[in-house]
C-alpha positions in Angstrom: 52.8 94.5 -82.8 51.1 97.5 -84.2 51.6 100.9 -82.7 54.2 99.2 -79.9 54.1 102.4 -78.3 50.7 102.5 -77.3 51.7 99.3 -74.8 49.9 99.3 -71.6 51.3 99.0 -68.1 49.3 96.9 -65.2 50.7 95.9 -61.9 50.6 92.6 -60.4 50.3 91.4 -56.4 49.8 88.0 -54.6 48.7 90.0 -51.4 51.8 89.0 -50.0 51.9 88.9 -46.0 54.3 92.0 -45.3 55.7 93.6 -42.8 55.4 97.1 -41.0 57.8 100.0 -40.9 59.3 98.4 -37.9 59.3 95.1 -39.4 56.9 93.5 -37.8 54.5 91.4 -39.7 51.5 92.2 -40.5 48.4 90.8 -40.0 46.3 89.1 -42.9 43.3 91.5 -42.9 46.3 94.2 -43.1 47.7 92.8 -46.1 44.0 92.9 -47.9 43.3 96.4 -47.0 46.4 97.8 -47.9 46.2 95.7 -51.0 43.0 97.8 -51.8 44.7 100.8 -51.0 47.4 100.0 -53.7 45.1 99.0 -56.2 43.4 103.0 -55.7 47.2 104.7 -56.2 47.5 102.6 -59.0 44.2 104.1 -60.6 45.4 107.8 -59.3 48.6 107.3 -61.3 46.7 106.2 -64.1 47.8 102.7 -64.7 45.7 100.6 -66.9 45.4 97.1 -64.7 45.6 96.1 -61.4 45.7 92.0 -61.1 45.7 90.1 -57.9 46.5 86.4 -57.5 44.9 83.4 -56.0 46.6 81.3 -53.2 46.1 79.3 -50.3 49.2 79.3 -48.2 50.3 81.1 -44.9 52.9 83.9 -47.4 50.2 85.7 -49.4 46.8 86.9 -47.2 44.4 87.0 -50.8 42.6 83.1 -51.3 39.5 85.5 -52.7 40.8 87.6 -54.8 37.6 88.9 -56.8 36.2 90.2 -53.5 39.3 92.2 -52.9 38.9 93.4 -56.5 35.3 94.3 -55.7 36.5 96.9 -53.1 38.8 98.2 -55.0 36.4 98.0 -57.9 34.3 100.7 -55.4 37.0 103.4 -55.3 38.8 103.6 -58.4 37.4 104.5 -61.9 39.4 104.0 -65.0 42.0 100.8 -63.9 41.1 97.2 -65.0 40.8 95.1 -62.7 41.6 91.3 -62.5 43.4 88.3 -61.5 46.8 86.9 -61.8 45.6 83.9 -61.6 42.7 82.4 -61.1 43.3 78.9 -60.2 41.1 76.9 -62.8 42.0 73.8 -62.2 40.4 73.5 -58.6 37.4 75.7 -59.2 34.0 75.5 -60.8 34.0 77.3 -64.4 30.6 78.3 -64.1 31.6 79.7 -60.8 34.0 81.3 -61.9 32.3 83.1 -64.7 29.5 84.1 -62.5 31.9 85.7 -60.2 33.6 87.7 -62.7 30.5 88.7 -64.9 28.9 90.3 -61.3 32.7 91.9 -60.7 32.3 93.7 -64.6 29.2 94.9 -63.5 30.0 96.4 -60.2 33.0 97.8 -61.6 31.6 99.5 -64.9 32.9 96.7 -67.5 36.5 96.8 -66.3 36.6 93.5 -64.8 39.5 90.7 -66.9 40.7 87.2 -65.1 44.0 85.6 -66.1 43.1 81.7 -65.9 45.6 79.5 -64.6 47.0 75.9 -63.1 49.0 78.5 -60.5 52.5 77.7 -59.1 51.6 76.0 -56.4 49.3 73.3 -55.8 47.8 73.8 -52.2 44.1 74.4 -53.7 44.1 71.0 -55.6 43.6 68.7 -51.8 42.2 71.9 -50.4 39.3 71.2 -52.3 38.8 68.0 -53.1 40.9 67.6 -56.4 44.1 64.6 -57.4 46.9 65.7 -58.7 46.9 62.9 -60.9 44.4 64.6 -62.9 46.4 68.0 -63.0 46.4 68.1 -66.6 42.9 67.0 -67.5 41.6 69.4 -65.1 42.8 72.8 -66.7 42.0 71.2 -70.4 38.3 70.2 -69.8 37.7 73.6 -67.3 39.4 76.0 -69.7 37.4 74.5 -72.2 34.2 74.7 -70.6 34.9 78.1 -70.1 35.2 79.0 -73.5 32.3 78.2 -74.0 30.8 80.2 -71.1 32.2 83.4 -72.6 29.7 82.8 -75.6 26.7 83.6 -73.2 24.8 81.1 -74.7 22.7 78.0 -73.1 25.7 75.3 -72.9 25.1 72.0 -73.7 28.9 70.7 -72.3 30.0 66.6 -70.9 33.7 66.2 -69.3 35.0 63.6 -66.5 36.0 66.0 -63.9 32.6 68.0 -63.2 29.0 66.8 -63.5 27.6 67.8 -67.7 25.8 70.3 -68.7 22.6 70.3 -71.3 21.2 74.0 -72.0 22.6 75.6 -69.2 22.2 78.8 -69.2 24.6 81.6 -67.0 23.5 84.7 -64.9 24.2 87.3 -64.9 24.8 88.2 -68.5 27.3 90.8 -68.8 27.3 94.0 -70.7 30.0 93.7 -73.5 31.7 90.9 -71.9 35.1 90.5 -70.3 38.6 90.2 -71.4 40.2 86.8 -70.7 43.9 85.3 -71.2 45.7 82.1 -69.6 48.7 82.6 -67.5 51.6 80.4 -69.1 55.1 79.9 -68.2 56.5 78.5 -70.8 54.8 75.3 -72.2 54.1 74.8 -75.8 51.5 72.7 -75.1 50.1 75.6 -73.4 50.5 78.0 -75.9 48.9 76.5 -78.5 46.2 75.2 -76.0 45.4 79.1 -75.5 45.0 80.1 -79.2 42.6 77.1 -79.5 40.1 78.7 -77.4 40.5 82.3 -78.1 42.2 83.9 -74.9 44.7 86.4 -74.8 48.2 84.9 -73.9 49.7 86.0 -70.7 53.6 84.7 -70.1 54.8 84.6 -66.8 58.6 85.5 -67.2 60.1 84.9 -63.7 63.2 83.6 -64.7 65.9 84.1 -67.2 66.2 86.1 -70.2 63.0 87.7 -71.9 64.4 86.9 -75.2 64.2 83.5 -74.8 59.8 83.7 -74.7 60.1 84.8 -78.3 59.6 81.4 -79.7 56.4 81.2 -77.6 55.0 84.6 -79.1 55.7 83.4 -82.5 54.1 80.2 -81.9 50.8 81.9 -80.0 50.5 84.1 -83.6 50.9 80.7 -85.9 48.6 78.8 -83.4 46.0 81.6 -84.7 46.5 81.5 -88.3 46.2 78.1 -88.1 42.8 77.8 -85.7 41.3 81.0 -87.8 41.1 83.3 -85.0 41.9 86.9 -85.2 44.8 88.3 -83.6 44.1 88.3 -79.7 46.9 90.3 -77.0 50.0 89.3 -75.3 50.8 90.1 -71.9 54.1 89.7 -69.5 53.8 89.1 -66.0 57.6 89.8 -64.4 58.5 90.9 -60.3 60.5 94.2 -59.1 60.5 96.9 -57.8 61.1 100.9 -57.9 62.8 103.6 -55.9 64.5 106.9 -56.9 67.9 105.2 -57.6 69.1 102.0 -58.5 70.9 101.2 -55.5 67.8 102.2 -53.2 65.6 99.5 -55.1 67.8 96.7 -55.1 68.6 97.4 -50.6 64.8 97.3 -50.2 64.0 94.6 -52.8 66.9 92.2 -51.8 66.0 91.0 -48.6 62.8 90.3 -49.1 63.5 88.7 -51.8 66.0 86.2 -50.4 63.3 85.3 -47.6 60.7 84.6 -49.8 62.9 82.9 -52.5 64.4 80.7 -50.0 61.2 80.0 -48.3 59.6 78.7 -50.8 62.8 76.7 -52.4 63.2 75.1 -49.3 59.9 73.0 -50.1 61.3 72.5 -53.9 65.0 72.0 -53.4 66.2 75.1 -54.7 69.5 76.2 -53.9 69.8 79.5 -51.3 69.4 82.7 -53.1 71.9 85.0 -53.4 73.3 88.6 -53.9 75.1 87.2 -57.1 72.0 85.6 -58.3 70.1 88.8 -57.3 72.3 90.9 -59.7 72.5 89.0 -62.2 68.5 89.1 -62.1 68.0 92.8 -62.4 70.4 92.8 -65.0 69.6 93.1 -68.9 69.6 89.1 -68.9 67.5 88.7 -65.9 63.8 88.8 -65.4 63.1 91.0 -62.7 62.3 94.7 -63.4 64.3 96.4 -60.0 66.1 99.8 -59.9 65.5 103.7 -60.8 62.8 104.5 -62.9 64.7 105.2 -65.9 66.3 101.3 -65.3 63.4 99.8 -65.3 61.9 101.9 -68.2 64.7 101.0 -70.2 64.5 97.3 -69.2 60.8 96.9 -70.0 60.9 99.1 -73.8 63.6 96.5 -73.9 61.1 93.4 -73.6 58.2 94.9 -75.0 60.4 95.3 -78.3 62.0 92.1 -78.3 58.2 90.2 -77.5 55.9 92.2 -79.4 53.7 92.9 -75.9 50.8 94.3 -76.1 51.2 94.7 -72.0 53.8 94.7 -69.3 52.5 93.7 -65.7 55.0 94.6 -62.8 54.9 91.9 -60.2 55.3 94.8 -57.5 54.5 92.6 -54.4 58.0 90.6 -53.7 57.7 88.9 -50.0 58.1 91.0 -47.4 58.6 94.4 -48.5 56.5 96.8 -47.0 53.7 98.6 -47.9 55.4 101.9 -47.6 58.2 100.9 -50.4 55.5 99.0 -52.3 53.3 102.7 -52.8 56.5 104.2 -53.7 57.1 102.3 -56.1 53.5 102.6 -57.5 53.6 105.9 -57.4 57.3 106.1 -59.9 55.9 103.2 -62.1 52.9 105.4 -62.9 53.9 108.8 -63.0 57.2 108.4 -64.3 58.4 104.9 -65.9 54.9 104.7 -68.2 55.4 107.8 -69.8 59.2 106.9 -70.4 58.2 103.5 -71.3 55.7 105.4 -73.8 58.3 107.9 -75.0 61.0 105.0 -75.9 59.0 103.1 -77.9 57.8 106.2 -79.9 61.0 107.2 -80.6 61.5 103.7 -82.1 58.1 104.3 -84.0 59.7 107.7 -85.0 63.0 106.4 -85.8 64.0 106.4 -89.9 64.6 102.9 -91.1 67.5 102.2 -92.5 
């Protein structure tokens, strides 16, 4: 990647149900507006996205996520703001552009959406859609929306959603809107992205970084070969921040464990653990938890070794509280970016050998 150093730093959230200072939980509506409220620190501190997911299940209060981004969209100036994901697969492409052209208006031009088939699979009966067809779904819909992003009359014919012949889409946007696909680590996928010209986002929620760098190299051959220009790459990896190491890993831990377990119970995962936890916010694990200059380190570390053009901190993890989850805002912008910046310059700086 050119000019490494010049790699921007976005935040991630599900809207994740939390609880209080007292540990009681919190209602849904809570969890949206303080959700906004994170989204505006993020734009005070001067972080360059702020992503929020799509889901339909009782843990996370944000099935809507481009009206949350709207009212954030209303008090911030300068942060991008989009999804992480956007469930393609059970939505309407069309839809879907139409919301997100009217959210880069309202917002100045600083609307982006991360398309995805999501991690879980609640939205596919929820409306209407077999799982059977979980594959064709995302290839004819991300297709289709390709297409959209021309903002040109559409003459489109698929098997999951009724054709199209001259369609035209409202509103038109302004200079258009930054797009990637949300990938965990499918070939397929990969190349799949490059076909249609979207930035490539990797979720990393697991194992070493390192081990994505096969997936990076393939994204850039995938362009060479389709004849499309070099387009970013993004990482999307949970953690958390507090003014020492072992503050962040107390706080993050137990919610953690809740949510990890939670949700493995339904998947047959085996019960999460403190030894699982540290090897996890170690340099071989995929969650960015600790001081500031530990997780600085840790994502100069991944940026280097991926070639990102991005580094999104999943900062929402279960439980953890709204209190702990604006700290931790508040240290990634003010002081991990600009030691995140100041590594990798010194890299740029360095003599080569």
């Amino acid at each position: 990647m050119d000019a490494v150093h010049q790699v921007q730093l976005g935040l991630d959230t599900f809207g994740d149900v939390t609880v209080d200072d007292d540990g009681a939980r919190v209602t849904d509506a809570q969890a949206i507006r303080d959700t906004v409220d994170q989204a505006v620190l993020a734009d005070q501190v001067g972080l360059h996205f702020f992503g929020v997911g799509e889901h339909h299940r009782h843990e996370f209060a944000v099935s809507s996520p481009e009206i949350v981004l709207a009212a954030a969209a209303a008090r911030t100036r300068d942060i991008r703001l989009g999804t992480a994901v956007t469930v393609l697969s059970s939505d309407d492409p069309v839809r879907v552009y139409e919301r997100f052209a009217t959210l880069d208006a309202v917002s100045g031009g600083r609307a982006e959406v991360i398309l995805g088939r999501g991690s879980f699979i609640e939205s596919f009966p929820l409306f209407g859609y077999d799982l059977s067809d979980y594959e064709v779904l995302f290839e004819e819909k991300l297709e289709l929306f390709a297409r959209l992003r021309e903002e040109k009359p559409v003459t489109w014919q698929g098997t999951t959603r009724a054709a199209l012949r001259d369609a035209d889409v409202y509103p038109k946007t302004e200079n258009g809107f930054t797009a990637w696909v949300g990938v965990g680590g499918s070939p397929e996928s990969v190349v799949r992205t490059a076909r249609y010209g979207y930035g490539l986002m990797l979720a990393i929620i697991g194992g070493a970084p390192a081990r994505f760098r096969p997936y990076v190299d393939l994204f850039h051959r995938s362009l060479d070969s389709f004849g499309r220009d070099r387009l970013p790459i993004g990482i999307h990896s949970p953690g958390h921040i507090a003014d020492t190491d072992e503050q962040a890993w107390e706080e993050l831990y137990p919610a953690m464990e809740a949510n990890r377990n939670a949700i493995g119970a339904e998947r047959g995962w085996p019960p999460y653990s403190r030894l699982q936890f540290q090897h996890d916010v170690g340099p071989e694990g995929s969650v960015y938890a600790g001081s500031p200059e530990r997780v600085a380190r840790k994502i100069a570390d991944t940026v280097r070794t991926l070639g990102a053009d991005r580094f999104d901190l999943k900062y929402s993890n279960g439980t953890l509280s709204h209190t702990r989850m604006m700290r931790s805002i508040e240290l990634y912008g003010s002081v991990v970016m600009p030691r995140v910046a100041e590594l990798l310059h010194d890299d740029a700086e360095a003599p080569r050998p």
